[in-house]
C-alpha positions in Angstrom: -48.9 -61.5 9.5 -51.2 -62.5 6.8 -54.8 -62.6 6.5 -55.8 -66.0 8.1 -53.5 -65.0 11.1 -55.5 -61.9 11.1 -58.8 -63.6 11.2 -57.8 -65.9 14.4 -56.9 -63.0 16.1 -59.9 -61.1 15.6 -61.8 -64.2 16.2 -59.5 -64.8 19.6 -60.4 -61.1 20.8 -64.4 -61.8 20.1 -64.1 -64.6 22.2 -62.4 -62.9 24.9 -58.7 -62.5 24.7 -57.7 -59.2 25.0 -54.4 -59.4 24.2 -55.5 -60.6 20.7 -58.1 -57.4 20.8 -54.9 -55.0 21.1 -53.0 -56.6 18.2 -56.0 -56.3 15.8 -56.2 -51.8 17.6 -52.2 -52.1 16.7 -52.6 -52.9 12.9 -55.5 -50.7 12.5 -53.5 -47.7 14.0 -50.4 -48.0 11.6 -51.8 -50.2 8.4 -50.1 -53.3 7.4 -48.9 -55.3 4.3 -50.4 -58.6 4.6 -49.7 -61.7 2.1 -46.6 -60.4 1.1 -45.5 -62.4 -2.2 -49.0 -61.5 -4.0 -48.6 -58.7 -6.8 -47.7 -55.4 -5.2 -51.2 -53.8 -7.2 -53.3 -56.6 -4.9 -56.1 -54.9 -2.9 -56.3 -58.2 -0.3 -52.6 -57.4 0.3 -53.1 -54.5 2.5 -54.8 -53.4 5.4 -55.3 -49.6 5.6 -54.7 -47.2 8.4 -58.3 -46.8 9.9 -58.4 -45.1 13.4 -62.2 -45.7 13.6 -61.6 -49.8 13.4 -58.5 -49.0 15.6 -60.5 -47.3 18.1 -63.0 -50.2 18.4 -60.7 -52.7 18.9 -58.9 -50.9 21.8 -62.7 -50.3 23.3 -62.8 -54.1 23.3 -59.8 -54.8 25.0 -60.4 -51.9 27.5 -64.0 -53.5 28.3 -62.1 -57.1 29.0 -60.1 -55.4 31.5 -57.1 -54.4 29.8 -54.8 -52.0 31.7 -53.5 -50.6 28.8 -56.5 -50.3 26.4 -58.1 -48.5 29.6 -55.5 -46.0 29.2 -56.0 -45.6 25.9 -59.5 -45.5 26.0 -60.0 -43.1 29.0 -57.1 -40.8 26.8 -59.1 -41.0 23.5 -62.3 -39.6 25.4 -60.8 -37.2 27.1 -59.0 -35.6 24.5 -61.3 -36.6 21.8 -58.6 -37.3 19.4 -60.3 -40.2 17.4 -63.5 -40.1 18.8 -66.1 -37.6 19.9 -64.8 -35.6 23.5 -66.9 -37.6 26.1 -66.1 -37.0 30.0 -68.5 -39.1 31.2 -67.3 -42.3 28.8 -63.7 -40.9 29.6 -64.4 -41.2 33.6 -66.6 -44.5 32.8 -62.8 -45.9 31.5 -60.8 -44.2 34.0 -62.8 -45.4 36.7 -63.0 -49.3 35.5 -58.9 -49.5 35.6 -59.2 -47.3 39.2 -61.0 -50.4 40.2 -58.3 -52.4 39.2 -56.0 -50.6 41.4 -53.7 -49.0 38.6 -52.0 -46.1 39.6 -52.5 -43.6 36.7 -56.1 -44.2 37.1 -56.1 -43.0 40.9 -53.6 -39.9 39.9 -56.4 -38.7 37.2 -59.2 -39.4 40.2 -57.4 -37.7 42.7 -56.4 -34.8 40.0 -60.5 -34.5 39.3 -61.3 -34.5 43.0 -58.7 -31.9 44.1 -60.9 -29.1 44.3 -64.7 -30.9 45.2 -62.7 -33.1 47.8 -59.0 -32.5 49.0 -59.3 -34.9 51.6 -59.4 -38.0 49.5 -57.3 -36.6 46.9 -54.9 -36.2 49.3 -55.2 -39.7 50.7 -55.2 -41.1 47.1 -51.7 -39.1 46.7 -50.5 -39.7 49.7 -51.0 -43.7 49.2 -49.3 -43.5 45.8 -46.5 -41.1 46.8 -45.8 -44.2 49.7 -45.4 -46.2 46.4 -42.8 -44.3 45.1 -45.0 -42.4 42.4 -43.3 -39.3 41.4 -45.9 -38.0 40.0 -48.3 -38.0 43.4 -45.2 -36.9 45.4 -45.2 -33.5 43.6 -48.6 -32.9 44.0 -48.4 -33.5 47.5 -45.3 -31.3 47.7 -46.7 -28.8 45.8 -50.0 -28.9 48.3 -47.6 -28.6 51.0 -46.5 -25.8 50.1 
């Protein structure tokens, strides 16, 4: 990639695409080399590792709906890895792609519910155990037992 191609695909995610949004998070994360040909001591050549850039890129793509820069987001909150620890902005994320029906969002809702309501963690497990999730049909199991 080289800088123009850079710009259009920041300029792509602004506008909406979040598949654009994720590339931009993706060279952020792990740094890039861009205009390869100029001299090896050119500054515009590279584009250095910088999680906090990284970070607000994937926010982007997790607020247009992105399953996977939900995950990511919901993860970084949680665990506070490249961000501040923030639950609530964690469940905020987590709840958003729960909303979208994806499956690891339910698990972590049914997983935070366990003790202040078994009954719908249960149903939540149940449903994605009749999905073939292996990861709800232990914790059903283990319930069961």
């Amino acid at each position: 990639m080289k800088w123009p191609e850079l710009y259009a695909c920041q300029e792509s995610a602004n506008s909406g695409n979040a598949s654009a949004a994720i590339k931009v998070a993706k060279i952020y994360e792990r740094g890039a080399n861009l205009n390869v040909g100029e001299t090896v001591f050119s500054k515009r050549r590279k584009v250095e590792r910088d999680s906090d850039e990284a970070f607000l890129w994937w926010k982007r793509a997790a607020d247009l709906g992105d399953e996977q820069a939900l995950r990511k987001v919901s993860d970084e909150y949680r665990k506070g890895f490249n961000v501040a620890k923030n639950t609530y902005l964690s469940e905020k994320y987590n709840k958003k792609a729960a909303e979208k029906d994806v499956d690891w969002a339910k698990l972590l809702r049914a997983a935070n519910i366990e003790e202040s309501d078994p009954v719908e963690a249960g149903d939540i497990y149940l449903k994605l155990a009749r999905k073939n999730n292996c990861f709800a049909q232990k914790r059903l199991s283990v319930a069961y037992l």
